[in-house]
DRENTORKOL-3810 file (N, C-alpha, C; in nm, 4 decimals):
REM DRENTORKOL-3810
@n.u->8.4549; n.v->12.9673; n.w->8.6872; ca.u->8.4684; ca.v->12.9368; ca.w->8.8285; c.u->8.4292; c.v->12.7912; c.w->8.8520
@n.u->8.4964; n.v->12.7316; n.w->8.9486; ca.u->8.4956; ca.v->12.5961; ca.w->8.9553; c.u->8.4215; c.v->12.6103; c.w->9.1444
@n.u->8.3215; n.v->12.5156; n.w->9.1450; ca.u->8.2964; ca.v->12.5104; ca.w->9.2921; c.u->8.3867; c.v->12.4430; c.w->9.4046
@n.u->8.4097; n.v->12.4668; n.w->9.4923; ca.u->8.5099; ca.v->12.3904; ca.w->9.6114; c.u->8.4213; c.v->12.2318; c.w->9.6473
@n.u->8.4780; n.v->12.1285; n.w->9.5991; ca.u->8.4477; ca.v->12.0209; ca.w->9.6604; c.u->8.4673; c.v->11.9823; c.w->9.7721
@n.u->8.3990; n.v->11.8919; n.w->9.8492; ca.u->8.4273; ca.v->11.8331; ca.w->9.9631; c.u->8.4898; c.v->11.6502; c.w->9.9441
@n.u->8.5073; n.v->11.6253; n.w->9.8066; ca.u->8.6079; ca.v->11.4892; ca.w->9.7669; c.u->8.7453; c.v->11.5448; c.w->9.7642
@n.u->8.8531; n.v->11.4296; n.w->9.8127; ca.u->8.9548; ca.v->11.4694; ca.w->9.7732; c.u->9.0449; c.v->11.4555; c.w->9.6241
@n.u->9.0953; n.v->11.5159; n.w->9.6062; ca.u->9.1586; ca.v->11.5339; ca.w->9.4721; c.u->9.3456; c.v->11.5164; c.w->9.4898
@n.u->9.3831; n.v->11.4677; n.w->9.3685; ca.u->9.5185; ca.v->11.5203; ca.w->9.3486; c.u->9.5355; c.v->11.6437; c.w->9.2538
@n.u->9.4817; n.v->11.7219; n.w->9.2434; ca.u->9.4925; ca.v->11.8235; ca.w->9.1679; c.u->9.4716; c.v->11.9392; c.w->9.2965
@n.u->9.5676; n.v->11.9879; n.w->9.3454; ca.u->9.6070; ca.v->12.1337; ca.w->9.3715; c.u->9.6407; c.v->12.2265; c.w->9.3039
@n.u->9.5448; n.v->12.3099; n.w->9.3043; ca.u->9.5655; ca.v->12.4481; ca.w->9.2149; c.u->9.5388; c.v->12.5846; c.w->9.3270
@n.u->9.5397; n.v->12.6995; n.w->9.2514; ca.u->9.4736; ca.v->12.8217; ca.w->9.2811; c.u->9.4243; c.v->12.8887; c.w->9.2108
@n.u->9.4445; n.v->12.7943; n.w->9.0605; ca.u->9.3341; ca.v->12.8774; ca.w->8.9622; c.u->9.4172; c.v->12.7596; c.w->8.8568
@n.u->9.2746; n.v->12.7606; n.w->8.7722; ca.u->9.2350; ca.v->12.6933; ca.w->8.6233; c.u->9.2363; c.v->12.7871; c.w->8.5674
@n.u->9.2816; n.v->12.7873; n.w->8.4307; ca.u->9.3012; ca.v->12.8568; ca.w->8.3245; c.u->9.3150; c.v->12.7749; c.w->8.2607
@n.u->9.2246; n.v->12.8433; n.w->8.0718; ca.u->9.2237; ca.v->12.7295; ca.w->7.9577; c.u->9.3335; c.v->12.8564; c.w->7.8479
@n.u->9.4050; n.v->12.7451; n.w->7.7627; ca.u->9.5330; ca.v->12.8391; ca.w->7.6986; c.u->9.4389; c.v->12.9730; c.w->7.6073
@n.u->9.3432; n.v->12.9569; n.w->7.6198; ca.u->9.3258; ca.v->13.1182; ca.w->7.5450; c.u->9.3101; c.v->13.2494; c.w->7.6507
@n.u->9.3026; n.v->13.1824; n.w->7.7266; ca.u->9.2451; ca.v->13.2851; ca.w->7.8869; c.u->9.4433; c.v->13.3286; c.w->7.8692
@n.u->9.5192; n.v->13.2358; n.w->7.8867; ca.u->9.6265; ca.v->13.2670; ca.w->7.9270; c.u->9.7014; c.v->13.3373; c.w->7.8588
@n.u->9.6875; n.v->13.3487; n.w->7.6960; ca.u->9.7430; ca.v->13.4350; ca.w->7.5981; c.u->9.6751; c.v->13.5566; c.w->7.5880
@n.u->9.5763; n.v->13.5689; n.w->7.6494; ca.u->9.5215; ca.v->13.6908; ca.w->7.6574; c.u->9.5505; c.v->13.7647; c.w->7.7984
@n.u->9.5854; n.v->13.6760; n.w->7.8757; ca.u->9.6130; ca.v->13.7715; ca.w->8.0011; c.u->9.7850; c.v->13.7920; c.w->8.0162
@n.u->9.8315; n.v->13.7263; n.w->7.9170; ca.u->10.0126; ca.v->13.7733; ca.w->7.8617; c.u->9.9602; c.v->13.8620; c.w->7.7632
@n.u->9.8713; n.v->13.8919; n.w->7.6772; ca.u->9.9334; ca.v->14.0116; ca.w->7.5926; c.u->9.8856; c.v->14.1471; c.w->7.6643
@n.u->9.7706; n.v->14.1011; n.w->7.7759; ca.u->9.7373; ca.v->14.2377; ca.w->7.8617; c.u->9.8179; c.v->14.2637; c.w->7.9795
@n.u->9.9637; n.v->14.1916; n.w->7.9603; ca.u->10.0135; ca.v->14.2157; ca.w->8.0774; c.u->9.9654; c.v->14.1931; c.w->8.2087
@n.u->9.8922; n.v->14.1029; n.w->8.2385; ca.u->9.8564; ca.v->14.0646; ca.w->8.3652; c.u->9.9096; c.v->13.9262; c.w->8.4097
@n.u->9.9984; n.v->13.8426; n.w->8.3437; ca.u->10.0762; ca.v->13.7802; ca.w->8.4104; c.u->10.2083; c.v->13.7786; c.w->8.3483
@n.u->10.2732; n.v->13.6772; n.w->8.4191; ca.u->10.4217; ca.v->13.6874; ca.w->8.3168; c.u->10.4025; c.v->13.5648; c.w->8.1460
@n.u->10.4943; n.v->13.6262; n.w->8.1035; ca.u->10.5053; ca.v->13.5460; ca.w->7.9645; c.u->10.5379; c.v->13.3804; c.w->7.9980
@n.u->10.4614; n.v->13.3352; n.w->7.9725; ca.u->10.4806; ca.v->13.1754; ca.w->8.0082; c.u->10.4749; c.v->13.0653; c.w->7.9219
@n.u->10.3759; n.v->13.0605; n.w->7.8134; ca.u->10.3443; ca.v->13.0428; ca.w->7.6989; c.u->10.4299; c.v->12.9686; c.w->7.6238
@n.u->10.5758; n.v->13.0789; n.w->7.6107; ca.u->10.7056; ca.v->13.0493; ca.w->7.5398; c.u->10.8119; c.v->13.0626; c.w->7.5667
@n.u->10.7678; n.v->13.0295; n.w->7.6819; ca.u->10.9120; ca.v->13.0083; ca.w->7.7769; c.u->10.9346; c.v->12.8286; c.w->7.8354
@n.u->10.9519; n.v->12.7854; n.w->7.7027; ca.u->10.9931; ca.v->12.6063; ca.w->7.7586; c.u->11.0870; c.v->12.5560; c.w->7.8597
@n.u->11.1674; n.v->12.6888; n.w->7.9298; ca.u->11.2593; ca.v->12.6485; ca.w->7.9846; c.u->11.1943; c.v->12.6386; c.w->8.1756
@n.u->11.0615; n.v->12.6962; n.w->8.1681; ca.u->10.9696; ca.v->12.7125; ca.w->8.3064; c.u->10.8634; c.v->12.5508; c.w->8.2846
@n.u->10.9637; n.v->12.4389; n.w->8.3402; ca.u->10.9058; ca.v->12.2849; ca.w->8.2806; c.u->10.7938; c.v->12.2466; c.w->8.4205
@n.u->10.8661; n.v->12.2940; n.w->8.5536; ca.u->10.7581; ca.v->12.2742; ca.w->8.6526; c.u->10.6835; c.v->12.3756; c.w->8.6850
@n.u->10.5635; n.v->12.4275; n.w->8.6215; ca.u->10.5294; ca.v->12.5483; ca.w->8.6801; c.u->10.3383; c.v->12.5129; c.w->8.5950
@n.u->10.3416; n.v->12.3814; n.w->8.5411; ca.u->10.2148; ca.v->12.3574; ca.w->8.4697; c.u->10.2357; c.v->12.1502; c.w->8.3943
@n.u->10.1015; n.v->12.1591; n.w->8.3902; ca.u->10.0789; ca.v->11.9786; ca.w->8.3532; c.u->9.9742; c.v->11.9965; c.w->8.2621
@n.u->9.9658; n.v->11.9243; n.w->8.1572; ca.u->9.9536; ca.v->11.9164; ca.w->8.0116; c.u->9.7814; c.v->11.7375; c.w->8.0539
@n.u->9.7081; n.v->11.8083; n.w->8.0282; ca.u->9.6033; ca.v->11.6566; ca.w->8.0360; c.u->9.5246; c.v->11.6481; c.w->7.8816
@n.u->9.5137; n.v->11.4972; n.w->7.8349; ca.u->9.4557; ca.v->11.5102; ca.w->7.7079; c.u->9.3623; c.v->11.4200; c.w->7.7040
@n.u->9.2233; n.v->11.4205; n.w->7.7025; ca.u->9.0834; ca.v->11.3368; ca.w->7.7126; c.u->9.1400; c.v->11.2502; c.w->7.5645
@n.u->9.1730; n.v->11.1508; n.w->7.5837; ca.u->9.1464; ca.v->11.0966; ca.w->7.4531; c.u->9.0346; c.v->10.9715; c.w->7.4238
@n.u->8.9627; n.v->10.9548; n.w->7.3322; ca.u->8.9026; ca.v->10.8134; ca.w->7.3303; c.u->8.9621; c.v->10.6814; c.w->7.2926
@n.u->8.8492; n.v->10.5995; n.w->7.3123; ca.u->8.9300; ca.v->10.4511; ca.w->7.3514; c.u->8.9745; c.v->10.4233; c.w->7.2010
@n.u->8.9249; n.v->10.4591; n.w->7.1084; ca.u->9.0443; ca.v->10.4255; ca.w->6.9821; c.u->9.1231; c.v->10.5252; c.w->6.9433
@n.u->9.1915; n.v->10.5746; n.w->7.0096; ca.u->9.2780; ca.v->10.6578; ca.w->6.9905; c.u->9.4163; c.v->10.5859; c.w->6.9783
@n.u->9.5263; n.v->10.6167; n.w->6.8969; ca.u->9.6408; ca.v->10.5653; ca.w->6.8840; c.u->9.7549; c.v->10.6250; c.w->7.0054
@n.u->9.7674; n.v->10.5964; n.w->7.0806; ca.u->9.8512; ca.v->10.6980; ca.w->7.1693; c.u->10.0337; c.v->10.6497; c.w->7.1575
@n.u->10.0848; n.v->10.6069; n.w->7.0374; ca.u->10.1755; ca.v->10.5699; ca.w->6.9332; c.u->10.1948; c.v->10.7041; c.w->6.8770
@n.u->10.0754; n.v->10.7591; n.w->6.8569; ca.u->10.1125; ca.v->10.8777; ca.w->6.7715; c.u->10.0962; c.v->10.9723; c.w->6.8322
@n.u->10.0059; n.v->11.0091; n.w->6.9713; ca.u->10.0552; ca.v->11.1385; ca.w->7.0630; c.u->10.2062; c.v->11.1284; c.w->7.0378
@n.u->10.2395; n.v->10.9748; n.w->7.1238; ca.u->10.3982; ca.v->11.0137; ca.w->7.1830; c.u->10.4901; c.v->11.0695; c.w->7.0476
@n.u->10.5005; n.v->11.0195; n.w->6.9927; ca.u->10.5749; ca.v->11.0932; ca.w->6.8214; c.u->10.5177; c.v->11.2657; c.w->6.8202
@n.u->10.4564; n.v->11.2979; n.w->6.8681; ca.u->10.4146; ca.v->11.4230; ca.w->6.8416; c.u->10.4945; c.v->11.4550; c.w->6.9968
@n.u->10.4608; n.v->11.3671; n.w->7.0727; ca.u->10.5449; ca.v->11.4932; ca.w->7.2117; c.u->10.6916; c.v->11.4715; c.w->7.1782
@n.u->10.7817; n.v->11.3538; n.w->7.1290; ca.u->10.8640; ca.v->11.3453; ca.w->7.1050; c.u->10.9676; c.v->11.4734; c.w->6.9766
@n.u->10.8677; n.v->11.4773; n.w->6.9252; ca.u->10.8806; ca.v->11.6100; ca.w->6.8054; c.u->10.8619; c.v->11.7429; c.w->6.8661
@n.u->10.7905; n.v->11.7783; n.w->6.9295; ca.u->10.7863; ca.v->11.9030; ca.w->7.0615; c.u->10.9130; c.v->11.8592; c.w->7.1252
@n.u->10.9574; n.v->11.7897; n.w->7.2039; ca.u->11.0196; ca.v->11.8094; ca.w->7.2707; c.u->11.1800; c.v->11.8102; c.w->7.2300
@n.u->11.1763; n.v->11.7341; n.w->7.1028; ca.u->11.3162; ca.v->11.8328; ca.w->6.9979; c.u->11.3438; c.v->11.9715; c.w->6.9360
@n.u->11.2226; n.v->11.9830; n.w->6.9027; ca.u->11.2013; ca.v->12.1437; ca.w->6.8747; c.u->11.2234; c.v->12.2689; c.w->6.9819
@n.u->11.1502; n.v->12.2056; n.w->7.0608; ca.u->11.1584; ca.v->12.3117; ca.w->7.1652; c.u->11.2722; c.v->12.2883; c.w->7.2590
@n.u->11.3720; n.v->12.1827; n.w->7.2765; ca.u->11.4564; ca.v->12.1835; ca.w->7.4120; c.u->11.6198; c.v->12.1256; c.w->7.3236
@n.u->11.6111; n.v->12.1283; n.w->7.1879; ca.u->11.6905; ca.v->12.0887; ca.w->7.0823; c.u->11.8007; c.v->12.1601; c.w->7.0674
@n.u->11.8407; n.v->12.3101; n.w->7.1074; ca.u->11.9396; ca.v->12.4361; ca.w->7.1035; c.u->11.9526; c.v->12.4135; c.w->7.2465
@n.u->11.9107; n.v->12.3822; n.w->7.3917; ca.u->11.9359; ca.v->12.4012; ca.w->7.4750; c.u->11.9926; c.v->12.3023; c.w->7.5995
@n.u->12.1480; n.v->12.3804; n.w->7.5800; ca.u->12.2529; ca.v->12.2559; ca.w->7.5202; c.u->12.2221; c.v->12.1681; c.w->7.7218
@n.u->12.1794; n.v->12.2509; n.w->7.8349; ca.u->12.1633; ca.v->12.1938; ca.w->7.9591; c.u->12.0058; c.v->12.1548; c.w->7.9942
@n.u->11.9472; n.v->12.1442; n.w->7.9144; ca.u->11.8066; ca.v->12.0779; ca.w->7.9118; c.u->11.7563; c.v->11.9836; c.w->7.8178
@n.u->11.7509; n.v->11.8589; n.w->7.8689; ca.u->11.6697; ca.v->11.7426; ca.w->7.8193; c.u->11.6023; c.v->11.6846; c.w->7.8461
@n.u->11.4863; n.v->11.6985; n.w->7.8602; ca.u->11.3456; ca.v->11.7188; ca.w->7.8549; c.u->11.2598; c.v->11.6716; c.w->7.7544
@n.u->11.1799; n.v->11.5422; n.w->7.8255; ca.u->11.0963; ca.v->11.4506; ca.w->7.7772; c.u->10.9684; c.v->11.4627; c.w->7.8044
@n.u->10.8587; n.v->11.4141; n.w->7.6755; ca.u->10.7235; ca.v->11.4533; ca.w->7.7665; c.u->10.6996; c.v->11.3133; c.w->7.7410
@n.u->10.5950; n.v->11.2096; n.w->7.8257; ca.u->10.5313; ca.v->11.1129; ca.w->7.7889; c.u->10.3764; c.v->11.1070; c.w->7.8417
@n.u->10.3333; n.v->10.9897; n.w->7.7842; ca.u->10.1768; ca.v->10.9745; ca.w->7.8123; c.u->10.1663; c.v->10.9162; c.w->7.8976
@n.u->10.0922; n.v->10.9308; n.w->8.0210; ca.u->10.1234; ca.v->10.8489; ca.w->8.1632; c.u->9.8918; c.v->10.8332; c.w->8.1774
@n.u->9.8735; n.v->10.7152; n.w->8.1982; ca.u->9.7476; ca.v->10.7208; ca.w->8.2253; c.u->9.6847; c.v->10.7490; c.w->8.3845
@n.u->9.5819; n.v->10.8381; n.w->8.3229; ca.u->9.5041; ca.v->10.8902; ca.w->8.4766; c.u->9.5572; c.v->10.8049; c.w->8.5959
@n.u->9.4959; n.v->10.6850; n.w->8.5830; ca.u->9.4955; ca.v->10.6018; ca.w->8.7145; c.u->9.6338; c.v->10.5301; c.w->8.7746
@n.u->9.7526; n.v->10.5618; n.w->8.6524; ca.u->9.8631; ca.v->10.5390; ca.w->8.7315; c.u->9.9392; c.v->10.6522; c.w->8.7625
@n.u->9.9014; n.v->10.7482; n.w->8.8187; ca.u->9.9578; ca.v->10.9254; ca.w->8.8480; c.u->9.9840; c.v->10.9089; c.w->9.0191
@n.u->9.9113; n.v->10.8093; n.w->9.0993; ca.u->9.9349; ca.v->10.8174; ca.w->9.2077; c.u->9.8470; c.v->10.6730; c.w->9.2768
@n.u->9.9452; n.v->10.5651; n.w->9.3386; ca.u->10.0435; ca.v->10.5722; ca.w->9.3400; c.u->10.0772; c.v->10.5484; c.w->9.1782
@n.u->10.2492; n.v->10.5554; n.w->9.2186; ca.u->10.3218; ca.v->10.5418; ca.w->9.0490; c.u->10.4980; c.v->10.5403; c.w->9.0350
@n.u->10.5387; n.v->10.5760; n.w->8.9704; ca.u->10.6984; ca.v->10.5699; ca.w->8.9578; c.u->10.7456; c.v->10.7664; c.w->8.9900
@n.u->10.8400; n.v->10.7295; n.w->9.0529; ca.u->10.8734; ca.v->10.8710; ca.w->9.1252; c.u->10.9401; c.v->10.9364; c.w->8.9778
@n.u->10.8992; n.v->11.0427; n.w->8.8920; ca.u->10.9181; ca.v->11.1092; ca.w->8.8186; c.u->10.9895; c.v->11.2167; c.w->8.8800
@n.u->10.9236; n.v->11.3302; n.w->8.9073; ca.u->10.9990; ca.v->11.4481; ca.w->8.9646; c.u->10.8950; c.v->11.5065; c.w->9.0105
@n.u->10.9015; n.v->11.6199; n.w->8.9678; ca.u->10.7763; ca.v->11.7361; ca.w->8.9451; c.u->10.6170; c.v->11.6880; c.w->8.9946
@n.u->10.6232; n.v->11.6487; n.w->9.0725; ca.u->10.4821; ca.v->11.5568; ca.w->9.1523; c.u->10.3845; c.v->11.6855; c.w->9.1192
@n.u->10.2750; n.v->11.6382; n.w->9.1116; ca.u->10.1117; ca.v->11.6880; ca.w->9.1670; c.u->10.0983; c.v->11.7289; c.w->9.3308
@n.u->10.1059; n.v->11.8021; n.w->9.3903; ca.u->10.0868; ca.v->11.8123; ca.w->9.5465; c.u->10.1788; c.v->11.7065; c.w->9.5863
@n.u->10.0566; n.v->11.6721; n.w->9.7112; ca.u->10.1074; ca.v->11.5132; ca.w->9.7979; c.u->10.1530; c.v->11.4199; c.w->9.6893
@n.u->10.2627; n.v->11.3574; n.w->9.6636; ca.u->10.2579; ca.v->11.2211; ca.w->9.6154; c.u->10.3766; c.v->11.1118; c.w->9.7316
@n.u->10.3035; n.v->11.0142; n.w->9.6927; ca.u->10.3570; ca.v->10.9168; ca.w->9.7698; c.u->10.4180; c.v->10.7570; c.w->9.6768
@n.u->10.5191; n.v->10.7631; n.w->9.5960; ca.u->10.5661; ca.v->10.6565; ca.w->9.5659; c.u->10.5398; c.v->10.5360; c.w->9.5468
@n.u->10.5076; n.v->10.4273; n.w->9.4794; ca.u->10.4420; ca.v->10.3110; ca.w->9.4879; c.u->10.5471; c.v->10.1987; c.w->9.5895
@n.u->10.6451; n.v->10.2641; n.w->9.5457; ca.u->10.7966; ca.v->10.1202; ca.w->9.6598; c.u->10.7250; c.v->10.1788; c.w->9.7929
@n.u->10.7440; n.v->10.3158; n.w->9.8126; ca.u->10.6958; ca.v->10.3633; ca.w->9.9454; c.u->10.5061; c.v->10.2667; c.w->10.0335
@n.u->10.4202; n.v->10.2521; n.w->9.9329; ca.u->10.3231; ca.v->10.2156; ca.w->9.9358; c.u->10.3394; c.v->10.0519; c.w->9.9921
@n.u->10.4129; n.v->9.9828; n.w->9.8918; ca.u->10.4724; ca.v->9.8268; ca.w->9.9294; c.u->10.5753; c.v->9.8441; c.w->10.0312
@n.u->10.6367; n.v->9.9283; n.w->10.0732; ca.u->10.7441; ca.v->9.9133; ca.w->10.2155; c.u->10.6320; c.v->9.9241; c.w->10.3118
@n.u->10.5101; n.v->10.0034; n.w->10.3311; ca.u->10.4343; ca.v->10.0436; ca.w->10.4332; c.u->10.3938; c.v->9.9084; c.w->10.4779
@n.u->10.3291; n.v->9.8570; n.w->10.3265; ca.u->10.2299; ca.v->9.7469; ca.w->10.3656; c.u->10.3060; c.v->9.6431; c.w->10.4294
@n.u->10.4162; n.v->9.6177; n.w->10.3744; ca.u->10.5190; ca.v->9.5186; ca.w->10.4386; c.u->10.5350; c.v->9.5010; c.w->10.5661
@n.u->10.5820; n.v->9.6616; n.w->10.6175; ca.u->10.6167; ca.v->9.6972; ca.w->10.7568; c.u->10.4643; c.v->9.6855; c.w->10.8401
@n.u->10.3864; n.v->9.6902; n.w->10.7744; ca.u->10.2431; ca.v->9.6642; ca.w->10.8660; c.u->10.2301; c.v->9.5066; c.w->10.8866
@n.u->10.2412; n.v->9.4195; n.w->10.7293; ca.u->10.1913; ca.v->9.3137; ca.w->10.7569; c.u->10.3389; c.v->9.2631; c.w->10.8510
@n.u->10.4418; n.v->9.2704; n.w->10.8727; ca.u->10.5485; ca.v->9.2112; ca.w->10.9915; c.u->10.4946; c.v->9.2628; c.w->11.1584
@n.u->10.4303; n.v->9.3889; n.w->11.1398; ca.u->10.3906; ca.v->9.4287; ca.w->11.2920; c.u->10.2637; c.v->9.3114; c.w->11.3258
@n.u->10.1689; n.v->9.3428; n.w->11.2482; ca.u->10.0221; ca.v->9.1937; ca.w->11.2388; c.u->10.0816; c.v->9.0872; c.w->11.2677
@n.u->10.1592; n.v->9.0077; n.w->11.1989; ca.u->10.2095; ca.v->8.8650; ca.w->11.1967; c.u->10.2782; c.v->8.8567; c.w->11.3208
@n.u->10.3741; n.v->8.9655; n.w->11.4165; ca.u->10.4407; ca.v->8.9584; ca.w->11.5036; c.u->10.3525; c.v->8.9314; c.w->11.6093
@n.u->10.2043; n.v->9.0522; n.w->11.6162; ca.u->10.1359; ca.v->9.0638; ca.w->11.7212; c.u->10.0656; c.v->8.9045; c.w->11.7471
@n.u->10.0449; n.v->8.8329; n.w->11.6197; ca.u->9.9369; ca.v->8.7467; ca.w->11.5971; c.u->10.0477; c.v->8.6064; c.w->11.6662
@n.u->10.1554; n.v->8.6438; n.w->11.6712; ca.u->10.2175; ca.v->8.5185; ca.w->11.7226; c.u->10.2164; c.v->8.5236; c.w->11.8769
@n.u->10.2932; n.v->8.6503; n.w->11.9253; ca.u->10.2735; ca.v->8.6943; ca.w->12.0553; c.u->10.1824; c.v->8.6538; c.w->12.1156
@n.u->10.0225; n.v->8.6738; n.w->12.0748; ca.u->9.9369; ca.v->8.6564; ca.w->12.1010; c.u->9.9073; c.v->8.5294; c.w->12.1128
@n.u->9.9224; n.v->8.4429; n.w->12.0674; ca.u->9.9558; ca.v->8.2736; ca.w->12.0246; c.u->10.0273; c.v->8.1780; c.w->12.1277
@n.u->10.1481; n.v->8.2425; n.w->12.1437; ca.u->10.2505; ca.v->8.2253; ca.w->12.2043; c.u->10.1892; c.v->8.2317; c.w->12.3643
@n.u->10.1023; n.v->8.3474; n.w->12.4229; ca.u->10.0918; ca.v->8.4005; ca.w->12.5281; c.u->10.0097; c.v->8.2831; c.w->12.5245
@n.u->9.8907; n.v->8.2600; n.w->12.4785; ca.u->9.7875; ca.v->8.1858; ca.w->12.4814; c.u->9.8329; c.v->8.0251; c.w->12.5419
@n.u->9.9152; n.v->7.9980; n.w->12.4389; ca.u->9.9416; ca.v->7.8889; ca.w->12.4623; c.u->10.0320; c.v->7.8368; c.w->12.6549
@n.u->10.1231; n.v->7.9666; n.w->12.6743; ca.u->10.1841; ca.v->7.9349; ca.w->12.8165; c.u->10.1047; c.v->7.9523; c.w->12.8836
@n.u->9.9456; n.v->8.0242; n.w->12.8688; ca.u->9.8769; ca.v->8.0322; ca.w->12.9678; c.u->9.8294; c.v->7.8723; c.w->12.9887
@n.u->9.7677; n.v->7.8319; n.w->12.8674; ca.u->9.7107; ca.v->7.7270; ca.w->12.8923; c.u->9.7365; c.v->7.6204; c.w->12.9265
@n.u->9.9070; n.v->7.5930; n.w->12.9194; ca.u->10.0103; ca.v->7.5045; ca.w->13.0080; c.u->10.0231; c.v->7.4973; c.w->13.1245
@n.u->10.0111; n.v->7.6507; n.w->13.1725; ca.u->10.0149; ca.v->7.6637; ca.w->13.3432; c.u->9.8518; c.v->7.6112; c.w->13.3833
@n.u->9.7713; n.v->7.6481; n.w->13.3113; ca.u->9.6507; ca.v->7.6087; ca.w->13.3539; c.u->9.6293; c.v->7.4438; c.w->13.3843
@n.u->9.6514; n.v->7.3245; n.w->13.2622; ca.u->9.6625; ca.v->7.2466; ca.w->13.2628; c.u->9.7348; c.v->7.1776; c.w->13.3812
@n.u->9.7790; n.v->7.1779; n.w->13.4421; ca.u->9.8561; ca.v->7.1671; ca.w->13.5774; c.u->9.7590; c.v->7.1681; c.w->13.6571
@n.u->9.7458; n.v->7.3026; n.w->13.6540; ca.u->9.6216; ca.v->7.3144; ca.w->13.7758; c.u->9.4823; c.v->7.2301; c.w->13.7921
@n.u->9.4587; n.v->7.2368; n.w->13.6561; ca.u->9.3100; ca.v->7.1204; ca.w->13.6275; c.u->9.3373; c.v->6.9785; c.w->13.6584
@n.u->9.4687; n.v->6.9384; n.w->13.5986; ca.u->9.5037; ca.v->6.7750; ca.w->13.6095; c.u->9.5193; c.v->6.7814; c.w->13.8144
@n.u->9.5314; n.v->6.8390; n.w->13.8600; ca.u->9.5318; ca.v->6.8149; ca.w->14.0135; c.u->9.4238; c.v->6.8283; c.w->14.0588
@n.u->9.3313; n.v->6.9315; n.w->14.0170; ca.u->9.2129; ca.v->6.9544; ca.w->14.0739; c.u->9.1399; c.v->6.8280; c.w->14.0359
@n.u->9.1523; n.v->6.7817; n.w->13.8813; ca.u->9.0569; ca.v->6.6394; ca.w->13.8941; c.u->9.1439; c.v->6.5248; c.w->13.9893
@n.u->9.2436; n.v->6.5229; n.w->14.0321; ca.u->9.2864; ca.v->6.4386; ca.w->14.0989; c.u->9.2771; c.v->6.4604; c.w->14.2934
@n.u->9.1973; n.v->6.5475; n.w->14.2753; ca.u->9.1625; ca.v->6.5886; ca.w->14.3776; c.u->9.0579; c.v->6.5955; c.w->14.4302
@n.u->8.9620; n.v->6.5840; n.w->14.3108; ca.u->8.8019; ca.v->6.4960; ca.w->14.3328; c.u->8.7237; c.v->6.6114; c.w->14.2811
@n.u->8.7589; n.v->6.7250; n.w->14.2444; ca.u->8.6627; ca.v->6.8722; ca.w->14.2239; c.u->8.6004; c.v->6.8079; c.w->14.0987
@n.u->8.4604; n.v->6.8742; n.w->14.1119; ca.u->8.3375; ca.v->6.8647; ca.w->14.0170; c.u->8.3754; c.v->6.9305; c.w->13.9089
@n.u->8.3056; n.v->6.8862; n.w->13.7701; ca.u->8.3641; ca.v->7.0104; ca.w->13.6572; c.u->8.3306; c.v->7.1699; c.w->13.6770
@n.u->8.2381; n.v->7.1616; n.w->13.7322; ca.u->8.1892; ca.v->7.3046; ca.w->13.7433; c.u->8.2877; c.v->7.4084; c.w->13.8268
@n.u->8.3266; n.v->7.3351; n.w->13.9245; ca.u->8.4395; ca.v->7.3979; ca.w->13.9855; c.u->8.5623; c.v->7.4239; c.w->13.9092
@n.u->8.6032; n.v->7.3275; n.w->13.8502; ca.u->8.7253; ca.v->7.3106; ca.w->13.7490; c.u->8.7228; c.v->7.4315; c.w->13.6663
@n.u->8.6236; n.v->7.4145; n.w->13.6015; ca.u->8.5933; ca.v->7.5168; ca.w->13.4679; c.u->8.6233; c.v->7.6894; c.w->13.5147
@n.u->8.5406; n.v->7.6741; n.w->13.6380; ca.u->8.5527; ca.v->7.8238; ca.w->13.6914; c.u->8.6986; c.v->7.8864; c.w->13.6849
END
């Protein structure tokens, strides 16, 4: 049993299971056969702790060899596995078969885009306004000093 966190995660589940739990609850008939059925590709995600000298040259040759073996007779499925690291899973490149929520990395750079054009628009507007105010104002001050008013009055 895993406790319910209050961080958010990209991992949506309704249950963890480790592959011996799962071959044992296929040979007791308590779920369906899944195991060896390569042709059920979205229905589970594959994670591998590896350490920092690890060759990951030679995972991929090994998923590459799985994935001839197993999808090699089946003449409408071709089906690739690769090594994708933790921290680029989200954002990232639109694969298929997402984790829950995912949100696209182009999608991520269109947002920011479309935000920083709304900012830059407001920041001119704002600029813009500023400045006709202070034109009409100027008018008014250049008469008032020609009119003999004290600064204090002016300023007000």
């Amino acid at each position: 049993m895993i406790k319910e966190t209050q961080t958010k995660s990209q991992f949506q589940f309704d249950v963890l299971a480790s592959a011996k739990t799962i071959e044992i609850l296929e040979k007791n008939d308590k779920i369906n056969k899944l195991s060896d059925n390569w042709e059920r590709v979205y229905s589970n995600y594959i994670y591998v702790l590896v350490g920092k000298n690890t060759n990951l040259e030679n995972i991929q040759k090994v998923l590459d060899e799985v994935s001839k073996e197993s999808y090699g007779d089946i003449e409408d499925m071709d089906f690739s596995f690769y090594l994708k690291p933790f921290k680029k899973i989200v954002p990232g490149a639109f694969i298929g078969n997402e984790i829950g929520v995912f949100l696209p990395k182009v999608f991520i750079i269109f947002l920011g885009g479309l935000s920083l054009i709304v900012i830059l628009s407001a920041a001119f507007n704002y600029t813009s306004l500023s400045m006709a105010r202070s034109l009409l104002r100027a008018k008014d001050v250049g008469v008032r000093i020609c009119a003999g008013y004290q600064h204090i009055t002016i300023a007000g």
